[in-house]
C-alpha positions as CSV (number, residue, x, y, z in Angstrom):
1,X,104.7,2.9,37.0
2,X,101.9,4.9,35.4
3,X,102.5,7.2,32.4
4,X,102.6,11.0,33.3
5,X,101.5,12.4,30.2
6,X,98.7,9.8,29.8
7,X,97.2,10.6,33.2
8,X,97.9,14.9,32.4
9,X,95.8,14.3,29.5
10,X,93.0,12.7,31.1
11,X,93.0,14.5,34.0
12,X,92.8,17.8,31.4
13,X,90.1,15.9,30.0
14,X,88.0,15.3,33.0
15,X,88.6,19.0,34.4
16,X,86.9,20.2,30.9
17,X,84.1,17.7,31.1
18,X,83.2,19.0,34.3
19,X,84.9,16.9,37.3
20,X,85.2,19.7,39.7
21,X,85.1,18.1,43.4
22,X,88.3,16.5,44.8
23,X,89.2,16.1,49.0
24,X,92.5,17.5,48.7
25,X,93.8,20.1,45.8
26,X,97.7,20.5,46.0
27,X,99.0,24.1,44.2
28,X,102.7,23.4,43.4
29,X,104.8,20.6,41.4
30,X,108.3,21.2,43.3
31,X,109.6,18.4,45.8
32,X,106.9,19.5,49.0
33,X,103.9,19.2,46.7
34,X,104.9,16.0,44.8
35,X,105.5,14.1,48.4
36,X,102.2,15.9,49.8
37,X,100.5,14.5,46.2
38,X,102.0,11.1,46.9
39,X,100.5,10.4,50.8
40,X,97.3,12.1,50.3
41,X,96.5,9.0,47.5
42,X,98.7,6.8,49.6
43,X,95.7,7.7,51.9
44,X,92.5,7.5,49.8
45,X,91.9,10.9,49.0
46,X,91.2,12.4,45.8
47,X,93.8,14.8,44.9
48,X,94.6,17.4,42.2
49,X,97.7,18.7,41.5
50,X,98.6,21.8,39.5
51,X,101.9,23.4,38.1
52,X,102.0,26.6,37.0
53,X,105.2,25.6,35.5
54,X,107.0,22.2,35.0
55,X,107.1,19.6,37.3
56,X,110.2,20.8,39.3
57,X,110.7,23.9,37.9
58,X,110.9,25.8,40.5
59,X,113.3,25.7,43.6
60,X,113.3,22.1,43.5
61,X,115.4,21.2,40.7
62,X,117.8,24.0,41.5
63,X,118.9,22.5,44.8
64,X,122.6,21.5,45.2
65,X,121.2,17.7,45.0
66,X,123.5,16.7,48.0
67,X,121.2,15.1,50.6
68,X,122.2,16.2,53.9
69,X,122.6,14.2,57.0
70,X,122.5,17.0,59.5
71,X,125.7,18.1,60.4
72,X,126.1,21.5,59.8
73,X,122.6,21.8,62.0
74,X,124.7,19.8,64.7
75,X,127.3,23.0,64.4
76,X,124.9,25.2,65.6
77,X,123.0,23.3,68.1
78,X,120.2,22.0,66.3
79,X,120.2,18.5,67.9
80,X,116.6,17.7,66.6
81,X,117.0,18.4,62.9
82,X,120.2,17.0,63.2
83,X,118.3,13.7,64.1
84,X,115.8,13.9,61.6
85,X,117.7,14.8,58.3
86,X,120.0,11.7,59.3
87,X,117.1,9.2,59.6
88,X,115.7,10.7,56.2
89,X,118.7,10.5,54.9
90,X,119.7,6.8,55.7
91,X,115.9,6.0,54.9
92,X,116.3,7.2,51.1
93,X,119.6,5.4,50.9
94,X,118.0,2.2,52.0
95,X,114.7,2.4,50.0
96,X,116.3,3.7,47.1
97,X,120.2,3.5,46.4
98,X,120.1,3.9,43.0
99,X,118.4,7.7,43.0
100,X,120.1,8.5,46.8
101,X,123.8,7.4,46.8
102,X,126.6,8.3,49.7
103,X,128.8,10.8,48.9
104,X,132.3,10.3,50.8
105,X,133.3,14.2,51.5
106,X,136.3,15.5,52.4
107,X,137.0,18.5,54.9
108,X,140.0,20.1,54.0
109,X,142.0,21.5,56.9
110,X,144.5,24.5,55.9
111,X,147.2,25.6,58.8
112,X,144.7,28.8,59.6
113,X,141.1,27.1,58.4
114,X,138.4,26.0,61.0
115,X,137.5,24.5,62.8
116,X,140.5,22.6,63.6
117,X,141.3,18.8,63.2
118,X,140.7,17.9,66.2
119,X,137.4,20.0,66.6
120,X,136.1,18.3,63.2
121,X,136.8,15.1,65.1
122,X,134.9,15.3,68.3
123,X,131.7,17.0,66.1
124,X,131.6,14.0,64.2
125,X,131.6,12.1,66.6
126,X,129.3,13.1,68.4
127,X,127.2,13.3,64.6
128,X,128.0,9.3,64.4
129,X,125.5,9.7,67.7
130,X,122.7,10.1,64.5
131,X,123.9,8.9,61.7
132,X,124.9,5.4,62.4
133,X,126.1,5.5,58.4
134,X,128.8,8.1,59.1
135,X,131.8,6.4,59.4
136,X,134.4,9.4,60.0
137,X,137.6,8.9,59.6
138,X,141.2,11.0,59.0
139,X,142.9,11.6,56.3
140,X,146.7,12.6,56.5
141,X,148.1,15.5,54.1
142,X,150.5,12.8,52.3
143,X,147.1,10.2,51.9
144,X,145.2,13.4,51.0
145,X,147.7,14.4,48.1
146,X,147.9,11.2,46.4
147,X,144.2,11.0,46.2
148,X,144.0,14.5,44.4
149,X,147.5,15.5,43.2
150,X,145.9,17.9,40.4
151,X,145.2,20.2,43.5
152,X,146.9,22.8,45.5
153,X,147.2,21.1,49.0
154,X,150.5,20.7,49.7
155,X,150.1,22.9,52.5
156,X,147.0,20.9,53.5
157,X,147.1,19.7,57.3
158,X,145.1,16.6,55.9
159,X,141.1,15.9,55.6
160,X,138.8,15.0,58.1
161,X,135.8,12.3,55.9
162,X,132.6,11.7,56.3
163,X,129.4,10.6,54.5
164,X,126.3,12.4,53.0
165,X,124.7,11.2,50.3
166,X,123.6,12.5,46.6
167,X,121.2,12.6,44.0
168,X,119.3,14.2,41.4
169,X,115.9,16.5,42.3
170,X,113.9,16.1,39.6
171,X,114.0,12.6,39.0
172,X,112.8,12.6,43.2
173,X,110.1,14.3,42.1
174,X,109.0,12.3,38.8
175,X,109.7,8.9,41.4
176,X,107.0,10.5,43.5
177,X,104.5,11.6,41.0
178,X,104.5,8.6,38.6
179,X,103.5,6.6,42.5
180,X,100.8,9.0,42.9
181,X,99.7,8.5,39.8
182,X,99.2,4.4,40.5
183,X,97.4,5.8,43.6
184,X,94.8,7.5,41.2
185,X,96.5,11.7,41.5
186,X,95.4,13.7,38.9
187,X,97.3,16.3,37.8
188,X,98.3,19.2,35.7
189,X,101.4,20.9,34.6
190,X,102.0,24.9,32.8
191,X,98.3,25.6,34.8
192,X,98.5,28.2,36.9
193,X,96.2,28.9,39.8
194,X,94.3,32.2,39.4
195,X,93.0,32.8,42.5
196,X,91.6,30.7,45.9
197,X,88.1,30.6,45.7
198,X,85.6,31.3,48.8
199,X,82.3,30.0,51.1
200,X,80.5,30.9,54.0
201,X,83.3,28.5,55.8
202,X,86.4,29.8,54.5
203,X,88.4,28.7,51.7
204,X,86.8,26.8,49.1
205,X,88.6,26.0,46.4
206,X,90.9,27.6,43.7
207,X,90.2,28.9,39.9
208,X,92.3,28.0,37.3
209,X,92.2,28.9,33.5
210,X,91.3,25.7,31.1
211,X,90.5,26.6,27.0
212,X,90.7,30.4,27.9
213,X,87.7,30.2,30.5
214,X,87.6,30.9,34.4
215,X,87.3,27.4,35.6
216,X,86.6,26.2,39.6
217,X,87.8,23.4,41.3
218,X,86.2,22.8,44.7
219,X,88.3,20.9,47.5
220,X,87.8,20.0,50.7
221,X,91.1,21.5,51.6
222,X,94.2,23.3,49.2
223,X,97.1,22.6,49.9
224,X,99.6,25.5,49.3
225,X,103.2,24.2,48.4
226,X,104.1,26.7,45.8
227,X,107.3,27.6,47.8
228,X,109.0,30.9,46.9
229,X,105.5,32.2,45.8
230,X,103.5,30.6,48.2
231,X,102.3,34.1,49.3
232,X,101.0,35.1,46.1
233,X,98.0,33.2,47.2
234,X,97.8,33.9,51.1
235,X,99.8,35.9,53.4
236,X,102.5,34.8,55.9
237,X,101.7,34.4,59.7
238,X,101.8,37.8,61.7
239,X,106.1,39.0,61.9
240,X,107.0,36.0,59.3
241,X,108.5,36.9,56.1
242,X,109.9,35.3,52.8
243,X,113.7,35.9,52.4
244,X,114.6,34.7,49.1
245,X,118.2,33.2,49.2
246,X,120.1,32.5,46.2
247,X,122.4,29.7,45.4
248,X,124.5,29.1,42.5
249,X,127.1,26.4,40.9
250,X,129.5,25.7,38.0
251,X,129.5,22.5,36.0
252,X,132.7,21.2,35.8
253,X,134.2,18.3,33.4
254,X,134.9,15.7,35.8
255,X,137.7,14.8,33.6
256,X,139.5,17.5,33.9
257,X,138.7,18.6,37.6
258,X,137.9,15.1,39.1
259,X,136.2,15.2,42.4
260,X,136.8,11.8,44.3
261,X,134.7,12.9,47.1
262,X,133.2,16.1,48.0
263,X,135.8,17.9,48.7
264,X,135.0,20.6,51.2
265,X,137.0,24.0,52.2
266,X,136.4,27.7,53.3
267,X,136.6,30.6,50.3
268,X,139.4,32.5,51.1
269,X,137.4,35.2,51.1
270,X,134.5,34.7,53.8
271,X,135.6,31.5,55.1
272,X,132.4,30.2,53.8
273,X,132.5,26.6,53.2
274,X,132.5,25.4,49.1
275,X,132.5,21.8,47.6
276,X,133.1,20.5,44.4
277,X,131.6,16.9,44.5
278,X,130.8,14.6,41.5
279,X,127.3,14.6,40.1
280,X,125.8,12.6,37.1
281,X,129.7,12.3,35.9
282,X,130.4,15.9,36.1
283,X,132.1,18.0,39.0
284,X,129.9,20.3,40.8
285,X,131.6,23.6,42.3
286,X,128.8,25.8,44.8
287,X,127.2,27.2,46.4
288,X,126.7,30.9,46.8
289,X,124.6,32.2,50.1
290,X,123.1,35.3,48.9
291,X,119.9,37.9,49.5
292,X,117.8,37.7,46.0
293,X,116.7,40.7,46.0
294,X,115.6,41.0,41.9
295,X,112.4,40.0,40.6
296,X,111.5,36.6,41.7
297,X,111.0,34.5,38.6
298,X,110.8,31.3,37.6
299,X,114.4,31.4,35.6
300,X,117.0,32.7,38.4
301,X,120.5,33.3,36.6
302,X,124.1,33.4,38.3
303,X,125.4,37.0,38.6
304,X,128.8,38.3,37.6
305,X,129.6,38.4,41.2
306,X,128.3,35.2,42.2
307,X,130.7,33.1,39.4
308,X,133.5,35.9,40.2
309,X,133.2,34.5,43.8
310,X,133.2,30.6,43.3
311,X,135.5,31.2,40.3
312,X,137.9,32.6,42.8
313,X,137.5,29.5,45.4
314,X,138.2,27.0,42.4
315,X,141.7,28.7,41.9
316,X,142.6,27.8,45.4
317,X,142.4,24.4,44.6
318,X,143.6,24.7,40.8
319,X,145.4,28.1,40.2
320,X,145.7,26.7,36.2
321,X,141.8,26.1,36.2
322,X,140.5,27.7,33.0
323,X,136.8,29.3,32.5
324,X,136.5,28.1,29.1
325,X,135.7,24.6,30.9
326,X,133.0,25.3,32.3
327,X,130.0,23.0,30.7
328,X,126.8,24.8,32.3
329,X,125.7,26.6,35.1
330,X,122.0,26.5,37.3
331,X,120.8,29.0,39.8
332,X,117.9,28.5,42.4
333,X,116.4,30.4,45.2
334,X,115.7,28.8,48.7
335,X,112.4,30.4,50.5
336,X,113.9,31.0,54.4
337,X,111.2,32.0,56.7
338,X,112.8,35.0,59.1
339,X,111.4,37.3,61.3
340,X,110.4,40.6,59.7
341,X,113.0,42.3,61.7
342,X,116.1,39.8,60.6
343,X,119.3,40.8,59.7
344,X,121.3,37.7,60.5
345,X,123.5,36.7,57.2
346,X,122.0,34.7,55.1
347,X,124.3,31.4,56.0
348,X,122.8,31.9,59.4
349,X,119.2,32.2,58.6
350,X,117.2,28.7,59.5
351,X,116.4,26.4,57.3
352,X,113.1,25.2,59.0
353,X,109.8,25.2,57.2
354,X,106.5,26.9,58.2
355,X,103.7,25.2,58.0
356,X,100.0,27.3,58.4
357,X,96.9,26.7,58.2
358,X,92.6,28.8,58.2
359,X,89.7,27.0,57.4
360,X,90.0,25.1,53.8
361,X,93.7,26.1,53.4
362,X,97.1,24.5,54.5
363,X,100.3,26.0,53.6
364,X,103.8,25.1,53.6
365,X,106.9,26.7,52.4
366,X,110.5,26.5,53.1
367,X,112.6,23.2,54.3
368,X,115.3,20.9,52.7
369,X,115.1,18.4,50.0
370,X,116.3,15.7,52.7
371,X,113.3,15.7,54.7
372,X,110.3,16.1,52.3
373,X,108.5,12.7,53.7
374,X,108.4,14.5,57.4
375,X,107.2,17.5,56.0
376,X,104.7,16.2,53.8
377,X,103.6,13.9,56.8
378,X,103.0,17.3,59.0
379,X,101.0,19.0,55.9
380,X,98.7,16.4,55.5
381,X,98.1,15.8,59.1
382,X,96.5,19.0,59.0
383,X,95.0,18.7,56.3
384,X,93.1,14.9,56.9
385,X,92.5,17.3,60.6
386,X,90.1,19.9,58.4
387,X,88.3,16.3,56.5
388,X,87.8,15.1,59.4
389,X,89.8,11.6,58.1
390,X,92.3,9.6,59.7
391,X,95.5,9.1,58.5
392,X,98.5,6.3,58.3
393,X,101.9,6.6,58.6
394,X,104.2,7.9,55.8
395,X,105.6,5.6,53.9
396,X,108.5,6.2,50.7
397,X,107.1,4.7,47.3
398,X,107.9,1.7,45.9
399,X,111.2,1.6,43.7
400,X,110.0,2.0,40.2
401,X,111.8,-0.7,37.1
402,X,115.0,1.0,35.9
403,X,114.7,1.7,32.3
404,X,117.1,-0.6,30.3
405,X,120.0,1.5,28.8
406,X,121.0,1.3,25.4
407,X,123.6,4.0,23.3
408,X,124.8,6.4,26.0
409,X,124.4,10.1,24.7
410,X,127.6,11.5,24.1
411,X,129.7,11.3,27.4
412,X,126.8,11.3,29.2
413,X,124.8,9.4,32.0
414,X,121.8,8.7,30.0
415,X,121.2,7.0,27.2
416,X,118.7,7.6,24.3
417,X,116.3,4.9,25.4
418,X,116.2,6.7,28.3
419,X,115.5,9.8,26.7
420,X,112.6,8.4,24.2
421,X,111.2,7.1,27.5
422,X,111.3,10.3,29.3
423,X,109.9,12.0,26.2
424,X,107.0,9.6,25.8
425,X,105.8,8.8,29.0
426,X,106.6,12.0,31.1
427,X,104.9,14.7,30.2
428,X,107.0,16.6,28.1
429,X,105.4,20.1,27.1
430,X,108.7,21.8,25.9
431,X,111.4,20.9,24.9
432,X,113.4,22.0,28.2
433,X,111.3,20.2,30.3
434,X,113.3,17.3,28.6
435,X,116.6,18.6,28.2
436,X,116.4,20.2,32.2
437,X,114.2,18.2,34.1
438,X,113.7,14.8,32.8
439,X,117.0,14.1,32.1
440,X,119.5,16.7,32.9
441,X,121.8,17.1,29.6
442,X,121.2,20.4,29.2
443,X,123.8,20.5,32.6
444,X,125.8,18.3,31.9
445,X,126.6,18.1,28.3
446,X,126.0,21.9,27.8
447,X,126.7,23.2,24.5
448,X,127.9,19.9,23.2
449,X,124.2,19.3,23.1
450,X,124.5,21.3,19.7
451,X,126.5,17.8,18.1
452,X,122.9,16.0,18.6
453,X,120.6,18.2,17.2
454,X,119.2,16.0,14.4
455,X,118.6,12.8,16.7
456,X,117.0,15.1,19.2
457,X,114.4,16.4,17.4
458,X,113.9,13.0,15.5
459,X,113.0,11.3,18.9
460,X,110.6,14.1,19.5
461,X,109.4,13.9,16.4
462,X,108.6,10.2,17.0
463,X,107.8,9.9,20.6
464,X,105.9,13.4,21.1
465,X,104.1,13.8,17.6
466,X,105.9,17.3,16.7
467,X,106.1,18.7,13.4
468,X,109.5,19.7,11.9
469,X,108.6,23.4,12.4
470,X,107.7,23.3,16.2
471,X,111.1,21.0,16.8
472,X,112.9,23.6,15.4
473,X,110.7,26.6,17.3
474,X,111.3,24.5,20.5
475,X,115.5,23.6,19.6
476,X,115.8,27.7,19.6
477,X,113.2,28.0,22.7
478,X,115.7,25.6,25.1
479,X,118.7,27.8,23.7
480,X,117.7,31.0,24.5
481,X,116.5,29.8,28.0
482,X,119.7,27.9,28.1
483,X,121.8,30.9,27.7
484,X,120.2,33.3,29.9
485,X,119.6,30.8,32.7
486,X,122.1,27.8,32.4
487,X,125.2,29.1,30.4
488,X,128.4,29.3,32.1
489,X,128.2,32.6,32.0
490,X,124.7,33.7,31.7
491,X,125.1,37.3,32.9
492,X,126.5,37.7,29.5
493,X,124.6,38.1,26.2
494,X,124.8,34.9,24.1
495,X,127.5,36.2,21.3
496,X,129.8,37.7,23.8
């Protein structure tokens, strides 16, 4: 696969030597805009993609990473996403086991829970009907207890399994960019788009900043995947709003709160369905469902009330679990599209995207992780509609060489040849775009990161060409966003 920062570097190069023209210019690095980047190449056309942030920084690498087959659009009727996110689903597994793995979960039934046994039975079913992968099965409460006796259950009425699948966000996203970039994608991360620019025929381009100068880009069409802030650049379709919903998890030691499979049961409080599940040898404990109704930034932290609330599911399962345990936590906010007039609760609202489109522009915003080939498919329909070209089918990437493993990095998933590859070849501007989004240590190793200061910075210094000063300005850069976005407890002020 090509190098990312290579190609960032070139394509800065060509912007400031005057290459100005491309046939499609995508405005957004999250999952939508990387699969958008990858088929418009996959199809010919010249593309530019800009980041105001990091690659992923967004939504997209705040998601719960579980890859969702469909079922809990089955529950409420949904029969055609339920098709679709199940033929996604099994088509990543397929194409790509090791970054989309199943995930066996496990819905717990408690005497006064729903739905009942024997409801969870018939609805999957009738999911098998879809996924052909799904294998459902029973557990009884005595099979269920031996599999997690560390847990509460004894007053379990058993588990009804399934299986979904898992994997990690960001490294979706760097699978799809480092293929667009063999297709010939330029692109550009921590370059924000200014403005969309303007002809006698509609939309004409955008204007980004480059050396502290205005700086146009024409296109024959922008493509508007920025997500959450999509309508910072155009407005939403007449009666369609933008309802920012939060959800937040806990990093767990899977040590000392194993999770086997995702093990699946209501809160006692709302009855809202909560998992802990195992991810990049941790334990995962989410997600909250909530209205974000704070400034919508980049960096979303967990509230008091949020980790209050999933702090008080994981006592159900482990009245002796301790907060002290807690390794890191992430935040991320979903863009739902709702009527202006909605008032449904936010578990209710519809996870559909909305796709739009005038003269020169296409937008896109909302969706699920699952089913970002579809969705990038529709976008680019519509926009190879406005350049008057034809288009083939979607097709994933091809799998790219695992890089070979050497030391792993504490207790860890990575090892540091993985990290000096992810520092040297994709485009690392700060140090948390390596810590949080190339690799994800900042989650999962948390404050034990601190142990491996020294080698960190050495690798940095070696693979990215930093002085000694700027690896200690960026080591106390990715601590300070690290506590006020990723700490256990972030609502808190890093000494308390």
């Amino acid at each position: 696969m090509s190098n990312l920062a290579q190609r960032i570097q070139s394509s800065l190069r060509a912007l400031t030597a005057g290459k100005t023209d491309y046939d499609v210019v995508i405005v957004g690095g999250g999952i939508n805009g990387a699969a958008v980047a990858w088929l418009s190449c996959l199809n010919g056309f010249s593309t530019l993609l800009l980041e105001a942030g990091d690659f992923s920084s967004g939504t997209s690498s705040r998601s719960s990473k579980l890859i969702h087959g469909g079922l809990r659009y089955l529950a409420k009727g949904d029969w055609r996403l339920t098709r679709q996110a199940a033929q996604a689903r099994d088509q990543l597994m397929a194409h790509h086991p090791e970054l989309v793995q199943p995930l066996p979960f496990w819905f717990l039934h408690q005497p006064q829970g729903n739905p009942k046994p024997w409801q969870m039975q018939i609805a999957l079913k009738v999911y098998r009907q879809f996924a052909k992968g799904c294998q459902p099965g029973r557990m009884t409460p005595r099979q269920l207890l031996c599999a997690t006796p560390q847990y509460q259950l004894e007053d379990s009425l058993g588990a009804s399994r399934y299986f979904d699948a898992i994997s990690d966000d960001c490294a979706l996203i760097t699978w799809l960019l480092e293929a667009a970039v063999e297709k010939g994608l330029d692109l550009c991360h921590y370059t924000p788009v200014e403005t969309l620019t303007h002809n006698e025929h509609g939309i004409s381009g955008v204007c980004i900043t480059l050396n502290g100068e205005p700086h146009p880009v024409t296109a024959g069409v922008v493509v508007n995947c920025a997500g959450a802030w999509c309508s910072e650049l155009t407005a939403l379709p007449d009666e369609q709003v933008i309802r920012p919903l939060r959800g937040s998890h806990l990093v767990l030691p899977a040590w000392r709160y194993p999770s086997p499979a995702a093990l699946t049961f209501e809160h006692p409080d709302d009855g809202r369905p909560v998992y802990l599940y195992p991810w990049l040898g941790c334990s995962v404990l989410g997600t909250t469902d909530l209205d974000h109704t704070s400034a919508l930034r980049r960096d979303i932290a967990m509230t008091e009330e949020e980790f209050d609330y999933l702090w008080r599911a994981m006592l159900t399962l482990d009245p002796k679990a301790q907060q002290q345990d807690i390794i890191s936590s992430w935040s991320g906010v979903r863009p739902v599209i709702v009527p202006k007039d909605n008032h449904n609760a936010p578990s209710d609202a519809s996870r559909e995207h909305l796709v739009w489109s005038e003269s020169g522009l296409v937008n896109l915003t909302g969706g699920k992780l699952t089913t970002f080939l579809d969705t990038a498919q529709e976008v680019l329909s519509q926009a190879a509609n406005q350049l008057k070209r034809p288009l083939r089918s979607a097709e994933l990437p091809p799998i790219s060489a695992p890089v070979q493993r050497d030391w792993p990095i504490g207790n860890s998933t990575y090892s540091w040849s993985q990290l000096a590859h992810a520092a040297e070849q994709q485009g690392i501007r700060h140090l948390d775009d390596l810590l949080l989004r190339r690799t994800r240590l900042g989650l999962t190793l948390g404050r034990d990161l601190l142990r491996y200061q020294e080698p960190i910075l050495e690798l940095c210094q070696h693979h990215l060409g930093w002085s000694a000063e700027h690896c200690h300005a960026q080591w106390q850069r990715f601590w300070e966003i690290w506590h006020s976005f990723y700490s256990p407890h972030p609502f808190r002020s890093p000494a308390s």
